[in-house]
C-alpha positions as a Markdown table, in Angstrom:
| # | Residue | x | y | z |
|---|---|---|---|---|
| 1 | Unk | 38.9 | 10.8 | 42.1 |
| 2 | Unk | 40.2 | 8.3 | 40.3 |
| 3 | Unk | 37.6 | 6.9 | 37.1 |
| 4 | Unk | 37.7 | 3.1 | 37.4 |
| 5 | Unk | 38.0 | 0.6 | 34.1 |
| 6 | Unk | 33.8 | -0.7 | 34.7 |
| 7 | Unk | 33.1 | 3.5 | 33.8 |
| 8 | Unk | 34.6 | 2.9 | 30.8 |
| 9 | Unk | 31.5 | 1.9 | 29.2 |
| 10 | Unk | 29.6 | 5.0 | 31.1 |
| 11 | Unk | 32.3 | 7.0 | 29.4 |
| 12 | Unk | 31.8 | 5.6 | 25.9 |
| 13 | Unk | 28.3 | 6.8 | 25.8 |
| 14 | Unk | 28.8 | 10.1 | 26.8 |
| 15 | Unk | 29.7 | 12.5 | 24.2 |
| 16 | Unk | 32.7 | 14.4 | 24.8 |
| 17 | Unk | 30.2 | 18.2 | 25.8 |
| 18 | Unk | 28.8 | 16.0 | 28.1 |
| 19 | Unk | 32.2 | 14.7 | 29.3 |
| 20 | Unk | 33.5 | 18.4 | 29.7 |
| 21 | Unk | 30.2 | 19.1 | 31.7 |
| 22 | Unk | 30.5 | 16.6 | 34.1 |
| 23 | Unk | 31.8 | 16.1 | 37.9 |
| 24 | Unk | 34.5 | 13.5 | 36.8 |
| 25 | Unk | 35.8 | 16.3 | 34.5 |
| 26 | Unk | 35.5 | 19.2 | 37.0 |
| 27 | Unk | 37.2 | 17.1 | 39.9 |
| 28 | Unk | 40.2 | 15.9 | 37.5 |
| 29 | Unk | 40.5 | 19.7 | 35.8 |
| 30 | Unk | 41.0 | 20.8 | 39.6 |
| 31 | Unk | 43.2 | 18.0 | 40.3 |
| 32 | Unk | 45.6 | 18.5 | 37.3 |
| 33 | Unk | 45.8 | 22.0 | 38.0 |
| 34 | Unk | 46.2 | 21.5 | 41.5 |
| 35 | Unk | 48.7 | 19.6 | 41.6 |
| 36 | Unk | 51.3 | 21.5 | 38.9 |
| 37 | Unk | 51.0 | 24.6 | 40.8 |
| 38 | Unk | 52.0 | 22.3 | 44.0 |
| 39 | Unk | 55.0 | 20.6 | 42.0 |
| 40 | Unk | 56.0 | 24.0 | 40.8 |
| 41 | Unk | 56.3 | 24.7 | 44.4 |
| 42 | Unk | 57.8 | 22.0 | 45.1 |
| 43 | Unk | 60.7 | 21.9 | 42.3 |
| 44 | Unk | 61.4 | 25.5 | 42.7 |
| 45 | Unk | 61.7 | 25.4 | 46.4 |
| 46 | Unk | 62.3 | 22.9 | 48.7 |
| 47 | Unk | 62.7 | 20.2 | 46.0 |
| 48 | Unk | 65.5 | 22.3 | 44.6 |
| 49 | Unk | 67.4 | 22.2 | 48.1 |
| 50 | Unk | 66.7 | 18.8 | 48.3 |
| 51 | Unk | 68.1 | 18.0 | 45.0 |
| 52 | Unk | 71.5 | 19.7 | 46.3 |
| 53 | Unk | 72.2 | 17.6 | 49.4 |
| 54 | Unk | 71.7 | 14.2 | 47.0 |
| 55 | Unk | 74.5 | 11.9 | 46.2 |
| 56 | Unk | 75.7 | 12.9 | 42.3 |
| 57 | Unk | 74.0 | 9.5 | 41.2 |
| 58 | Unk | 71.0 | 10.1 | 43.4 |
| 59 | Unk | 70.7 | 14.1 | 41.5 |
| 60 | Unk | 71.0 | 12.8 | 38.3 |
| 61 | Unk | 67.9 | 10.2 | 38.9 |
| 62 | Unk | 66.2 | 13.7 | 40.7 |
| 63 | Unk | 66.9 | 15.8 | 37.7 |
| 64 | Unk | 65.6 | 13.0 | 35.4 |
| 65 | Unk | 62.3 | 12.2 | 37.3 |
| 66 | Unk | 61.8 | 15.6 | 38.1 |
| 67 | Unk | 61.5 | 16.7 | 34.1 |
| 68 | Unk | 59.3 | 13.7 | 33.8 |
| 69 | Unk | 57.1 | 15.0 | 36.3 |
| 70 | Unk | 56.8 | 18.1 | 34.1 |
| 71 | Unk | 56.3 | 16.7 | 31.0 |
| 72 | Unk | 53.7 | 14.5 | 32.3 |
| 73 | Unk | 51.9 | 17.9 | 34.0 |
| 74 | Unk | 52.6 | 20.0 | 30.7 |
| 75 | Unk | 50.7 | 17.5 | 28.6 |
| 76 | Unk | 48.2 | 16.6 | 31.0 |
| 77 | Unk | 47.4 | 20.3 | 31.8 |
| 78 | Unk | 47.1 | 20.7 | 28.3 |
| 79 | Unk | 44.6 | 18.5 | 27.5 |
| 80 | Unk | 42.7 | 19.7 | 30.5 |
| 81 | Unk | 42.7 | 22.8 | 28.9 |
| 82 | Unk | 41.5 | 21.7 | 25.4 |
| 83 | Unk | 38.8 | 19.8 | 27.5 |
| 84 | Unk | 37.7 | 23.4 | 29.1 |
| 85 | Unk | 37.5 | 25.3 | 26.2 |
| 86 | Unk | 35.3 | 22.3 | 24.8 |
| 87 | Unk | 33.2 | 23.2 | 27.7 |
| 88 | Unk | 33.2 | 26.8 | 27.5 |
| 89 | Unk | 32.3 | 27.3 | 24.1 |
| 90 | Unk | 35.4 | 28.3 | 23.0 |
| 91 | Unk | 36.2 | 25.4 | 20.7 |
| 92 | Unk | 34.4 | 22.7 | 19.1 |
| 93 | Unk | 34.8 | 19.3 | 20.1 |
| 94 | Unk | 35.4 | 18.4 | 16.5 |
| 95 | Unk | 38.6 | 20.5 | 16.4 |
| 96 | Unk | 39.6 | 19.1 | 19.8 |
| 97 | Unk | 38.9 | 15.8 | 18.7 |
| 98 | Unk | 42.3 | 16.8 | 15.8 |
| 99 | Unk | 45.2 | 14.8 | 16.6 |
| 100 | Unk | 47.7 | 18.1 | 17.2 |
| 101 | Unk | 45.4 | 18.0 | 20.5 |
| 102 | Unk | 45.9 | 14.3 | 21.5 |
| 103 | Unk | 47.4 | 13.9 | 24.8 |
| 104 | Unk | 51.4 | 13.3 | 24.1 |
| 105 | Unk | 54.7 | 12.3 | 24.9 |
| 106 | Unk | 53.4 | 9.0 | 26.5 |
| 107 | Unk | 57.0 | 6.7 | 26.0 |
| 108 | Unk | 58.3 | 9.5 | 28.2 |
| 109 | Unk | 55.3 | 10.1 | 30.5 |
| 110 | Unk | 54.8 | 6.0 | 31.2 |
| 111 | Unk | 58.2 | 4.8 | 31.1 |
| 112 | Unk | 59.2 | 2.4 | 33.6 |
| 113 | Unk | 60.7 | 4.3 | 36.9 |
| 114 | Unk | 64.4 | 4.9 | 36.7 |
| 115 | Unk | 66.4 | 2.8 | 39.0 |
| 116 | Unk | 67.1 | 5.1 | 42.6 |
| 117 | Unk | 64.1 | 6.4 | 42.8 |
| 118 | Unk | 63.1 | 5.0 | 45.9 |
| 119 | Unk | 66.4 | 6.9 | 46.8 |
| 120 | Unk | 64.6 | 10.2 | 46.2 |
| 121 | Unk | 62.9 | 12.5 | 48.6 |
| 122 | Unk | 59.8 | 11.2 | 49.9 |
| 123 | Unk | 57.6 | 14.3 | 48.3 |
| 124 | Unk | 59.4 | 14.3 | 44.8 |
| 125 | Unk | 58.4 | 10.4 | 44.8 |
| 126 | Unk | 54.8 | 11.6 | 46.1 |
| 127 | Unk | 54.5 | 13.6 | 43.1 |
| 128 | Unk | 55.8 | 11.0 | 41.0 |
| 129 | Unk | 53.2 | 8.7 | 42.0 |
| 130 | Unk | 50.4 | 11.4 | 41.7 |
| 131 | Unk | 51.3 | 12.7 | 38.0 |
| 132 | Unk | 51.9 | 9.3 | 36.6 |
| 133 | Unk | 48.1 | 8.4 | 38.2 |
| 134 | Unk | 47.0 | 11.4 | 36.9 |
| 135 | Unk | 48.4 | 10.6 | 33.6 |
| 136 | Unk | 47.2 | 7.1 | 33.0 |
| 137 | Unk | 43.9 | 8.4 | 33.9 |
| 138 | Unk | 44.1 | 11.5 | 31.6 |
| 139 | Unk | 45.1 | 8.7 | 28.8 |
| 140 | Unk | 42.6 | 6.8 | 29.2 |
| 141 | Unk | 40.0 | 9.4 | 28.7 |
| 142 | Unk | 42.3 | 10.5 | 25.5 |
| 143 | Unk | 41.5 | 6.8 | 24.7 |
| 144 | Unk | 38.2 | 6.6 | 24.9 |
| 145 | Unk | 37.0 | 9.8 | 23.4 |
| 146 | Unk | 39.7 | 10.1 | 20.6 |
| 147 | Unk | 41.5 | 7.0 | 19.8 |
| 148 | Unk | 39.8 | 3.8 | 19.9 |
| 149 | Unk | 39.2 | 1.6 | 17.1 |
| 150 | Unk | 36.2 | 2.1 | 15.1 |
| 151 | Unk | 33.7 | -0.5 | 16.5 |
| 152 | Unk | 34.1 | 1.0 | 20.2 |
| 153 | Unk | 32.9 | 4.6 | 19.8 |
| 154 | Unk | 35.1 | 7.2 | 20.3 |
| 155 | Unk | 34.2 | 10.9 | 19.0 |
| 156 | Unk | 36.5 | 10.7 | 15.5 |
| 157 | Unk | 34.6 | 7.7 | 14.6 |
| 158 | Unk | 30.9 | 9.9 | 15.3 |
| 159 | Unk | 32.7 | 12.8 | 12.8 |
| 160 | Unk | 33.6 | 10.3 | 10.6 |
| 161 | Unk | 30.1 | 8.6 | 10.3 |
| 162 | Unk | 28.4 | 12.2 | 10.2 |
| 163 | Unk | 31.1 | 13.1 | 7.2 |
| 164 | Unk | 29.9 | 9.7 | 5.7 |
| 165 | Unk | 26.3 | 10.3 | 5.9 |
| 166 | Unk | 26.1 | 13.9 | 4.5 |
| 167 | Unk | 29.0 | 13.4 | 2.0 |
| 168 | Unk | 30.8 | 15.7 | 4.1 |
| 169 | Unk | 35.1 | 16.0 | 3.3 |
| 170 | Unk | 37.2 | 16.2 | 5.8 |
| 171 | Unk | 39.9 | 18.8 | 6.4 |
């Protein structure tokens, strides 16, 4: 399920526990890991044979879009992950809110598409399509939560205003 830009504002007055404890998270967590075990599958199988009866030109674009799809996976699993252990207890959303924890590699991850892909096999571009969604969505979460500006929420501004009011230093 995709979260739409009107639940933005739904988002922004959530706090991040309640963020980790709800459906949207759940169905996105299954999703991200969902789909890097399928692309796992996918590269180290039939995408890999695939990849073998392409053009030189056309396997260079593959190999390309087919480390993109893995970055974009890595980090987004990763934050998933962060997300979950928010949830579970096993971290504080304080220390996931650190910047070491911020989703990454986005001039990679969002890049425009190389040129040939439409060359590509039809799954590889499938998956393309899906992690880059995935992504974007996943950012924009990132955003909300961790990295907008102080006059639109955003859970470093809360820590900030908490370290303000009880004279509180940060780290």
């Amino acid at each position: 399920m995709n979260a739409e830009p009107q639940d933005d504002d739904a988002l922004r007055s959530m706090s991040l526990q309640s963020f980790t404890m709800s459906a949207l998270f759940d169905r996105t967590f299954d999703e991200g890991m969902g789909l890097v075990e399928e692309c796992a599958r996918y590269l180290d199988g039939r995408g890999r044979d695939e990849s073998r009866a392409l053009p030189r030109k056309a396997a260079l674009v593959y190999a390309g879009e087919s480390m993109r799809i893995t970055t974009r996976l890595m980090q987004a699993a990763s934050w998933l992950l962060i997300q979950r252990a928010v949830q579970e207890g096993d971290m504080s959303a304080e220390d996931a809110a650190s910047d070491r924890y911020r989703l990454g590699a986005r001039e990679i991850c969002l890049a425009r598409r190389e040129e040939g892909v439409d060359d590509l096999p039809g799954k590889l571009v499938e998956l393309l399509e899906r992690s880059e969604s995935l992504y974007r969505r996943i950012a924009r979460f990132d955003d909300i939560f961790f990295r907008e500006a102080p006059d639109t929420g955003g859970v470093k501004r809360q820590f900030a205003a908490l370290q303000q009011a009880f004279g509180a230093k940060g780290e």
